[in-house]
C-alpha positions as MATLAB code, in Angstrom:
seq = 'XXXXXXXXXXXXXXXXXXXXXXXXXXXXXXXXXXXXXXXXXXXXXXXXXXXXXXXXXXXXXXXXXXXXXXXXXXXXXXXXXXX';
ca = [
     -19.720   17.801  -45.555;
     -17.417   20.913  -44.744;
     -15.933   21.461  -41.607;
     -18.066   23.612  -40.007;
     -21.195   21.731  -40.928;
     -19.549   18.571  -38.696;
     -19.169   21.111  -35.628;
     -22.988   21.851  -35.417;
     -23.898   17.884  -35.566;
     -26.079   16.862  -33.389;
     -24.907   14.299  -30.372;
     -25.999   11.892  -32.643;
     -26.550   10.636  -36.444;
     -28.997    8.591  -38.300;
     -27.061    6.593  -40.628;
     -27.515    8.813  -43.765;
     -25.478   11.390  -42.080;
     -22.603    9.441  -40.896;
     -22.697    8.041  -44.293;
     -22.442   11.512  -45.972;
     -19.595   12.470  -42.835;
     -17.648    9.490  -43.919;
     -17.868    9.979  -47.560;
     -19.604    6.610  -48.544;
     -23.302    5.863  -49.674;
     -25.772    4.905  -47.336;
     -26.017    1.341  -48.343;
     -22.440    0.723  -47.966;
     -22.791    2.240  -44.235;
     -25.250   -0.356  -43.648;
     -23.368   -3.007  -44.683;
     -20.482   -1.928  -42.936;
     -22.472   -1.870  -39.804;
     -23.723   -5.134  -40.494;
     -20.441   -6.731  -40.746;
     -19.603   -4.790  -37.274;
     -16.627   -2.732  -40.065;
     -18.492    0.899  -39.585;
     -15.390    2.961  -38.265;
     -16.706    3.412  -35.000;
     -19.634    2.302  -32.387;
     -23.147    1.911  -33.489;
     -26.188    2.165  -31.489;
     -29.188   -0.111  -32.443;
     -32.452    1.122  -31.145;
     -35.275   -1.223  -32.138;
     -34.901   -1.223  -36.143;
     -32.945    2.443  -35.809;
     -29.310    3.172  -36.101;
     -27.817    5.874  -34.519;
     -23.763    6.689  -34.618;
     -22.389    9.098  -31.525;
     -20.903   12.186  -33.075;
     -18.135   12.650  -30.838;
     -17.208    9.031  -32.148;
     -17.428    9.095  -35.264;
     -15.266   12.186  -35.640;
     -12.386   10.906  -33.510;
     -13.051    7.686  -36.088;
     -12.558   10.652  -38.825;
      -9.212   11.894  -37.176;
     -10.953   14.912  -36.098;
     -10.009   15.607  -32.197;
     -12.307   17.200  -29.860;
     -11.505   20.434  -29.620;
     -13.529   23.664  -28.911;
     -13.939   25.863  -31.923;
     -16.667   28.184  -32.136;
     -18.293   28.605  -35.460;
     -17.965   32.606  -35.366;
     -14.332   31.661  -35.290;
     -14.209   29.788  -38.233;
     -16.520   32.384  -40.415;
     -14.352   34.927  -39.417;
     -10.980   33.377  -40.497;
     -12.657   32.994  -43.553;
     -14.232   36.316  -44.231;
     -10.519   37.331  -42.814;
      -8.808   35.205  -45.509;
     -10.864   36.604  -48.230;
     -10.337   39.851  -47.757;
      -6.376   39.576  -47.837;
      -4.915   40.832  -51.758;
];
C-alpha cells in the first residue's frame, strides 16, 4: 500500500486491509487479533472486525498530520520533471 493510498482510508478497516497496511496476510492478522498481538485496537462487531485507521497508522509510525493528496501528486509530478 503506497502512501497516498493510506491517506484516503476510510475511518475504518475490515481486516484484509489492515492486513495489506501492515504488510502481513490476512490469516496471520487474525491470529494476531486472536492472541490480542494485532499492533493496535480492534473492534469486534458481532462476527466482524474492524481496525480504526487513525490507530493503526500511529501503530505504523505514521503521525497524524494533514497532507492533502494534490500535495503529494504534485511533489511527484514536480520531482519527475527535474533533469
Amino acid at each position: 500500500m503506497s502512501f497516498p493510498e493510506v491517506f484516503e482510508l476510510p475511518a475504518t478497516l475490515d481486516m484484509t486491509t489492515a492486513a495489506c497496511a501492515i504488510g502481513v496476510h490476512v490469516n496471520t492478522a487474525y491470529k494476531l487479533a486472536q492472541r490480542n498481538e494485532f499492533p493496535c485496537r480492534i473492534w469486534r462487531l458481532g462476527w466482524r472486525y474492524r481496525v480504526p485507521t487513525m490507530e493503526l497508522m500511529k501503530a505504523m509510525g505514521i503521525e497524524s498530520c494533514p497532507v492533502d493528496i494534490a500535495d503529494v501528486d504534485n511533489g511527484a509530478d514536480f520531482a519527475g520533471s527535474i533533469d
